[in-house]
C-alpha positions in Angstrom: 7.8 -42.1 -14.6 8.3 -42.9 -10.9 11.6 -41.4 -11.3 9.9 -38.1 -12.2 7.5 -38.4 -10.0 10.1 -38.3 -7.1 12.1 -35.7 -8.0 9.2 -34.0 -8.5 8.4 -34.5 -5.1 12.2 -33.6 -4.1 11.8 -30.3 -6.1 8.7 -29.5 -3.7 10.0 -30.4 -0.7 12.8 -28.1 -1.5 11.0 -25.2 -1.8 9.2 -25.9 1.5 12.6 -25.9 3.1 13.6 -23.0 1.2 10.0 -21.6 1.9 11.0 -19.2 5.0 13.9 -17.3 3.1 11.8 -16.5 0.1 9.2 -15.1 2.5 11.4 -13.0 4.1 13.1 -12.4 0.7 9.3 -11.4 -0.8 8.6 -9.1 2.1 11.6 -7.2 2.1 11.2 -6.4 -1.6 7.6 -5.3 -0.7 8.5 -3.1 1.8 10.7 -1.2 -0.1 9.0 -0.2 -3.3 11.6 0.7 -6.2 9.5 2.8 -9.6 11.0 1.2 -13.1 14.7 1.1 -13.8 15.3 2.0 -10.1 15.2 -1.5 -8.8 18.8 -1.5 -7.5 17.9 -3.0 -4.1 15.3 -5.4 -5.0 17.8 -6.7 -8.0 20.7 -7.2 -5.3 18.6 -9.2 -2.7 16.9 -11.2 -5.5 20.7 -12.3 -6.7 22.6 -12.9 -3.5 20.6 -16.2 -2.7 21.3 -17.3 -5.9 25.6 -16.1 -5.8 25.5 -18.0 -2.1 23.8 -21.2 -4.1 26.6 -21.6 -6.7 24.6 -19.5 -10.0 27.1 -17.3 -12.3 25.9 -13.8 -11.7 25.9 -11.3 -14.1 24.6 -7.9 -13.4 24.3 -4.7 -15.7 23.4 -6.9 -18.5 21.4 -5.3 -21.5 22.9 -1.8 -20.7 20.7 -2.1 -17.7 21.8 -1.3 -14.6 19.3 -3.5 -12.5 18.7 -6.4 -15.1 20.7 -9.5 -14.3 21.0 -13.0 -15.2 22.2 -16.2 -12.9 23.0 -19.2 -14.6 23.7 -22.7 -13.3 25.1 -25.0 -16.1 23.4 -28.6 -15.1 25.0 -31.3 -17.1 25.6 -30.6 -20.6 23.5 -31.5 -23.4 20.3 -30.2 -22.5 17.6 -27.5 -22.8 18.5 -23.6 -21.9 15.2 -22.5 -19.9 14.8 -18.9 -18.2 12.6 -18.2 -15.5 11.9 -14.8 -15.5 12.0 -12.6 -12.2 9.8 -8.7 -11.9 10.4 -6.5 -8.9 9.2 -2.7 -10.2 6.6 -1.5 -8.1 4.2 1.1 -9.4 3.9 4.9 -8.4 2.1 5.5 -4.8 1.0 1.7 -4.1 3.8 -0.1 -4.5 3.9 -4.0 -5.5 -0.2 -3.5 -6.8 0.9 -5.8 -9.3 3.0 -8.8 -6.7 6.4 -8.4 -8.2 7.5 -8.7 -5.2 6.1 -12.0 -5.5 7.2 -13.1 -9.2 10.7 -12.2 -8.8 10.8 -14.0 -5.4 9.0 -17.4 -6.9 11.6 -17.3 -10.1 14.4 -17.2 -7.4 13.1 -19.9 -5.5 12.1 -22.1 -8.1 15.9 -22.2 -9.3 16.9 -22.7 -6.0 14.9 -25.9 -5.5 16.1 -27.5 -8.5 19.6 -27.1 -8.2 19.3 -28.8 -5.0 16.7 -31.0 -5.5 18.0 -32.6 -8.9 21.8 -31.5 -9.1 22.7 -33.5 -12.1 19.6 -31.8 -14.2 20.3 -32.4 -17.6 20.3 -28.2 -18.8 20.7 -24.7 -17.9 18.7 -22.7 -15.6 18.9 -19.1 -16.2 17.0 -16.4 -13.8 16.6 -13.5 -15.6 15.9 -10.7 -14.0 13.7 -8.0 -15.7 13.1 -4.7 -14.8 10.8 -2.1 -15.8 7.9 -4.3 -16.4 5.8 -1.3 -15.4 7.2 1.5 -17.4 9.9 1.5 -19.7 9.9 -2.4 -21.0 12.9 -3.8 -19.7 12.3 -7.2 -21.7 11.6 -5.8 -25.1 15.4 -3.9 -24.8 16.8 -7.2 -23.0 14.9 -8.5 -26.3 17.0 -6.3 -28.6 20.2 -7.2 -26.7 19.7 -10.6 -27.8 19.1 -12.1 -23.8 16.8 -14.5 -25.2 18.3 -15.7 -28.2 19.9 -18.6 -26.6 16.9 -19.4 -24.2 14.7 -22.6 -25.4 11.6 -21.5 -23.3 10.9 -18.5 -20.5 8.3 -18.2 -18.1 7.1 -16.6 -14.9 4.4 -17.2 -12.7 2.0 -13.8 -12.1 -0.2 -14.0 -9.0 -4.2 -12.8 -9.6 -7.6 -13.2 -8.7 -8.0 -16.2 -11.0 -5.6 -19.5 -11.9 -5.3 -19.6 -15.7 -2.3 -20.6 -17.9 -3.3 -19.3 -21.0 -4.5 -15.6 -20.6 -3.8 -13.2 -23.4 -2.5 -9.5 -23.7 -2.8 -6.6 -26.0 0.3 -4.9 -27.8 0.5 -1.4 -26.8 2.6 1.8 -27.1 2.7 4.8 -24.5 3.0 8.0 -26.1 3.5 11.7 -25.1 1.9 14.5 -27.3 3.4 17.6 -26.7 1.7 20.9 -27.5 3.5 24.5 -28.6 1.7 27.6 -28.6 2.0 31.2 -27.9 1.7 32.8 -24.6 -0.3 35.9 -23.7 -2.2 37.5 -21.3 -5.7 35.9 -21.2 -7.3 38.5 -20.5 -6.0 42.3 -21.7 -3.7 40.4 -24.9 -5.7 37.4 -25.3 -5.6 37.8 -29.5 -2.3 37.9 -29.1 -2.0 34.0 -27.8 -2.4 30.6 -29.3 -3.5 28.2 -26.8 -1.8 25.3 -26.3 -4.2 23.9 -23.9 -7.1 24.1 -26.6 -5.1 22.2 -29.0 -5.0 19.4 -26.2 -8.6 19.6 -24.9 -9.5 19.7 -29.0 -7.0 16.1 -29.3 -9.4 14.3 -26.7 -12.8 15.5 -27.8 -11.1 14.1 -31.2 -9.8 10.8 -29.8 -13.0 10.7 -28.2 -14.6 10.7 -32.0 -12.7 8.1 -33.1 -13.8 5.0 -30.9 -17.2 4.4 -32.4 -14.7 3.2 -35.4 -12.3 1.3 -33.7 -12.2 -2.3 -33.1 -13.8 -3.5 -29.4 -10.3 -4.5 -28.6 -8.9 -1.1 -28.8 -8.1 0.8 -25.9 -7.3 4.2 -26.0 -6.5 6.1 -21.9 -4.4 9.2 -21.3 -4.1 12.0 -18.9 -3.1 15.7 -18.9 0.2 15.9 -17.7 0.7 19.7 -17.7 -2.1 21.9 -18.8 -0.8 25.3 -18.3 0.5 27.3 -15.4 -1.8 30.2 -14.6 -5.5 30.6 -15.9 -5.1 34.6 -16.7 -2.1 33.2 -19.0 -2.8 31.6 -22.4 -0.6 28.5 -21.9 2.2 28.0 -24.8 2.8 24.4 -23.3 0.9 21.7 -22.8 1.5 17.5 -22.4 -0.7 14.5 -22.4 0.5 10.8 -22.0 -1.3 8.2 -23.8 -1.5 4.6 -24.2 -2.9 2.8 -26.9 -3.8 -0.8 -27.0 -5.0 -3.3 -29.9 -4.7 -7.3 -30.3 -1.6 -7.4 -32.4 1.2 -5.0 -33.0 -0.1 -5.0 -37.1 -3.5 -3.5 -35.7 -1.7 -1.0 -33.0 0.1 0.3 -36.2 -3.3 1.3 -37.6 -4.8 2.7 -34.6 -1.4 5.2 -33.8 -1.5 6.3 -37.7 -5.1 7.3 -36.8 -4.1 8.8 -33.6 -1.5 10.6 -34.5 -3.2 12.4 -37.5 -5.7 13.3 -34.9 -3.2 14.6 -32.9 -1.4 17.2 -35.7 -4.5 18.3 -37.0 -6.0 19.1 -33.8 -3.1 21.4 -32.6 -3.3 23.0 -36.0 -6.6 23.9 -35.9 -5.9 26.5 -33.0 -2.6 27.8 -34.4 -0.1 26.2 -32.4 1.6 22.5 -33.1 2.5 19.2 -32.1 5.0 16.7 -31.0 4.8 13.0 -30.4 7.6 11.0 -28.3 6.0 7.2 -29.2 7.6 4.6 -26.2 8.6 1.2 -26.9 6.1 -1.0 -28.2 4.9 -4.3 -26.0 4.0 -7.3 -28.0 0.6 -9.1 -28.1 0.9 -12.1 -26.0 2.4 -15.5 -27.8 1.4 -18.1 -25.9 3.2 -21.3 -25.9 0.1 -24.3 -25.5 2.2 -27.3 -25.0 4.5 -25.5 -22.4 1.0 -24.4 -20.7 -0.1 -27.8 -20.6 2.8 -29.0 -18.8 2.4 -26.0 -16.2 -1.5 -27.2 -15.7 -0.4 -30.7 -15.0 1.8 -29.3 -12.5 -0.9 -26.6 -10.9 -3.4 -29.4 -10.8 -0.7 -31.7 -9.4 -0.7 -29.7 -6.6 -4.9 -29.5 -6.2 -5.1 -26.2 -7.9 -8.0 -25.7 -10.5 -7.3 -24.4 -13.1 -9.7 -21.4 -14.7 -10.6 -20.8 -18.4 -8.8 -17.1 -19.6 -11.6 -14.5 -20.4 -13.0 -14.9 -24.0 -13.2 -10.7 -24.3 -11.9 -8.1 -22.5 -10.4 -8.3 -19.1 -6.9 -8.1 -20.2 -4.0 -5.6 -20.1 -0.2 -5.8 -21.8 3.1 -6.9 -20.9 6.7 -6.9 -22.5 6.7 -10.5 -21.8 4.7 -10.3 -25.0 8.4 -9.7 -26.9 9.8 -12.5 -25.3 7.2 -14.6 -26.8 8.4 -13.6 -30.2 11.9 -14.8 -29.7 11.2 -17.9 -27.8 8.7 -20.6 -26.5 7.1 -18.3 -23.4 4.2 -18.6 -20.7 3.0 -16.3 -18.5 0.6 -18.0 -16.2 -1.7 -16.5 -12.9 -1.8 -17.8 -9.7 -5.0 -16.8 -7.6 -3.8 -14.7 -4.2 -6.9 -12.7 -3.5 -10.2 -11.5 -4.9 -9.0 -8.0 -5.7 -7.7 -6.8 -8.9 -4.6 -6.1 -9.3 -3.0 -2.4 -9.6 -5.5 -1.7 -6.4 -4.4 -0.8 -3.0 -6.5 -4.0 -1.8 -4.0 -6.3 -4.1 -0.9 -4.0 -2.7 -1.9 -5.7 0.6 -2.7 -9.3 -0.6 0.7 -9.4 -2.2 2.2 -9.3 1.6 -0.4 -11.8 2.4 -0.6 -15.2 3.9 -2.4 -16.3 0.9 0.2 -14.3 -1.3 2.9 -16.1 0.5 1.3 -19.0 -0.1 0.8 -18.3 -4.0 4.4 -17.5 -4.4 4.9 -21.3 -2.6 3.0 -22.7 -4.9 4.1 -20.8 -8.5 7.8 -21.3 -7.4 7.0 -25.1 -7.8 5.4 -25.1 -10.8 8.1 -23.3 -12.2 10.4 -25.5 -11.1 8.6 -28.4 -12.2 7.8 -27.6 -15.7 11.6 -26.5 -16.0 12.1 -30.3 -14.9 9.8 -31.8 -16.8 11.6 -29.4 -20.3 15.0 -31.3 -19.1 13.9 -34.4 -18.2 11.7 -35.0 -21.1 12.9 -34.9 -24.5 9.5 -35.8 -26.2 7.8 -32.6 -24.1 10.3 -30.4 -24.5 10.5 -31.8 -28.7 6.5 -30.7 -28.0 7.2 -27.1 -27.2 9.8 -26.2 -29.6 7.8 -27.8 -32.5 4.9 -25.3 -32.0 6.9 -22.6 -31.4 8.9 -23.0 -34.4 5.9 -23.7 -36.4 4.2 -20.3 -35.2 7.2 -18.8 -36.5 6.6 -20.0 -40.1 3.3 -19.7 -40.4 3.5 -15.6 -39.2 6.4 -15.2 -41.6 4.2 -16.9 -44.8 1.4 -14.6 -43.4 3.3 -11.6 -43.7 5.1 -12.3 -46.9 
């Protein structure tokens, strides 16, 4: 125990040395704002600490040109852990959602560890995981069997609350694509089929559909092109959608009952519909005894820890398909009072007290990582319940 609980305070006192680097590291990413699969300059700056500390680099990986994956190989015989590093930004306000600060806190934490414990029994991996945003870089990182080998993942998220054991909804994106007839609105208009009424007439529907959906579902698009002129009857027309539910079972549902909506609304003007359905994000597969060791750490460090909320107030993430494959957290640091996906949290994640958050997630990272290596009867812990959760949502589905 006392030897854990100075290396523990080794492993913190190297990320306070390292603490100036990843702040420089952190603002540079958020200064320069890269949309989903675009990430090339945040993915090189978030690996060329890690290169100059000794890690194996490997970029490209997936069939993604700005996912990567930097390994160090501690002494043989232990566990494989990933800590997982985002950098997308989102469209117009940029790191709303502290990427900046989650790739930058997965970095550092590795960092700390290798020089603060060097003969770590295990592997640290840094993952790096684009298109968080849009386009679900873990899910295909998933499919290319990056987390096969990995014993337990996590990332640190920074918020307006401190919890460890927040949920998320599975979801899909989809594009509904309506074909009609063009015409002159006006001298021809019998001549057109209106492609825009076949939208308007698949909201109005959608709209009819909530009073009979589950309080969990969320259902939120946009028009994305709704014609070009108003004296022509449009012959295209596109709305993006995405639908939410608790589990990827009930999102199922909910898209069958969408879609029909979809179809039968276009035909009842005459013209038709496509659907282009996106990847599908997990529900959220939390990991409790990995949590706990992550609380121990927070609270270590004076940081109270909050309650998740019992309804609502939660979103999706492809970290949700990592949880599938392997024993996976995703826990919140508090940075600010805002929300995230706001201009207000765009700021905070440049921040003094976002700087500060990043400090204090990259040691927690680093510490549960330690404590997954160090102790056998934890780590024994995590596995167990992952590998139990595992069996029982096999029997259930059987």
């Amino acid at each position: 125990m006392r030897q854990t609980s100075e290396n523990k305070q080794r492993i913190a006192g190297a990320v306070d040395e390292l603490d100036s680097k990843l702040r420089e590291l952190a603002l540079r990413i958020h200064a320069h704002p890269e949309l989903s699969f675009q990430e090339k300059k945040a993915a090189q700056w978030l690996t060329e600490p890690l290169k100059a500390a000794g890690f194996e680099v490997e970029r490209g990986i997936a069939g993604l040109e700005t996912a990567f994956k930097a390994t160090w190989e501690g002494k043989s015989g232990g566990p494989t852990i990933a800590l997982l590093a985002e950098y997308d930004a989102l469209p117009e306000i940029g790191h709303a959602c502290g990427h900046n600060l989650i790739g930058t806190s997965a970095v550092g934490a590795a960092l700390a560890l290798k020089r603060a414990v060097p003969d770590l029994q295990g592997r640290i991996v840094v993952l790096g995981t684009p298109a968080e945003e849009d386009g679900g870089g873990k899910i295909i990182m998933c499919e290319h069997g990056i987390f096969d080998e990995v014993d337990a993942a996590m990332m640190c998220h920074p918020h307006k609350n401190t919890m460890v054991l927040r949920g998320a909804l599975a979801c899909v994106d989809a594009t509904f694509r309506f074909y009609g007839k063009q015409a002159h609105a006006s001298s021809a208009p019998e001549k057109g089929i209106s492609a825009l009424d076949a939208l308007i007439n698949t909201f109005v529907a959608i709209n009819s559909l909530r009073q009979f959906c589950k309080e969990d579902v969320r259902i939120h698009g946009i028009i994305t092109k709704g014609g070009d002129a108003p004296n022509v009857v449009p012959d295209y027309c596109e709305a993006k959608f995405i639908l939410r539910a608790a589990t990827v079972r009930e999102l199922r549902e909910l898209t069958e009952k969408v879609y029909k909506t979809v179809h039968h609304s276009a035909e009842a003007v005459g013209a038709h519909a496509k659907i282009e359905e996106g990847l599908v994000y997990a529900e959220r597969n939390n990991n409790h005894a990995l949590a706990g060791l992550f609380a121990a750490n927070l609270e270590a460090m004076g940081l109270e820890v909050s309650e998740p909320p019992k309804k609502g107030g939660i979103g999706s993430s492809d970290i949700g398909n990592v949880g599938q494959v392997t024993a996976t957290i995703h826990p919140y640091i508090k940075i600010t009072e805002a929300g995230t996906h706001t201009p207000e949290f765009t700021v905070a994640t440049a921040s003094e007290d976002g700087l500060i958050g990043m400090n204090q997630a990259a040691k927690a990272l680093a510490m549960t990582a330690y404590d997954l290596c160090a102790d056998p009867a934890a780590f024994q812990r995590v596995r167990e319940e992952f590998e139990n959760g595992k069996k029982n949502q096999s029997s259930e589905e059987a």
